[in-house]
C-alpha positions as CSV (number, residue, x, y, z in Angstrom):
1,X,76.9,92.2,84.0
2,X,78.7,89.7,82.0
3,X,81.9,89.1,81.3
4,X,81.9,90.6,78.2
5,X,80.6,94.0,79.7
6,X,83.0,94.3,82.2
7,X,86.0,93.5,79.7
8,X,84.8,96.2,77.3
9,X,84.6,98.4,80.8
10,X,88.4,97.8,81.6
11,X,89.4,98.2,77.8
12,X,87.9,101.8,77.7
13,X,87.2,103.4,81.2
14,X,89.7,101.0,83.6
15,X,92.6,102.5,81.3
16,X,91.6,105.5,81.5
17,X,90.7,105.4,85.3
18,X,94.3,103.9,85.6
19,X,95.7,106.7,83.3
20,X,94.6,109.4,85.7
21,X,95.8,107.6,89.2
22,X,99.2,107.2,87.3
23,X,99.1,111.0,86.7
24,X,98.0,111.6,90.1
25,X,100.6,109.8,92.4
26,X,103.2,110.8,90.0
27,X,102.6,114.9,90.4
28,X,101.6,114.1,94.5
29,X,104.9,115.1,95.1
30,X,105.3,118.1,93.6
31,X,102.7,120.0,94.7
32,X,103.5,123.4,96.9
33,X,102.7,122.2,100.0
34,X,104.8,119.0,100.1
35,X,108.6,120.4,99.8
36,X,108.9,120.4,103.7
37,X,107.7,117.0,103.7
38,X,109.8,115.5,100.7
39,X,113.1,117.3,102.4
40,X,112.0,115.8,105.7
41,X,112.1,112.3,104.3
42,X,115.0,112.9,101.9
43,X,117.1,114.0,105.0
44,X,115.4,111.4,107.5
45,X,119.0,109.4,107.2
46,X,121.0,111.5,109.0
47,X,118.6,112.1,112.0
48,X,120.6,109.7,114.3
49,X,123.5,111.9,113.0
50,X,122.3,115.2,114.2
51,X,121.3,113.8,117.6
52,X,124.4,112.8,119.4
């Protein structure tokens, strides 16, 4: 492979191979199974709070 081969690569499948991670970690967290762990983290603040 040259450098020509892998820029044409990156223009056309790299973008779209980046596209799909973006859509990926972007809808992680709103699957069904991760409410318990996103309210876990959202309220991971006030632990020392709750723990006198």
């Amino acid at each position: 492979m040259n450098y020509n081969d892998l820029r044409h690569f990156a223009d056309s499948w790299g973008l779209v191979a980046m596209g799909i991670l973006f859509l990926i970690l972007i809808l992680w967290p709103f699957r069904k199974g991760a409410s318990r762990r996103n309210h876990d983290a959202a309220h991971i603040i006030f632990r020392d709070d709750e723990n006198d």
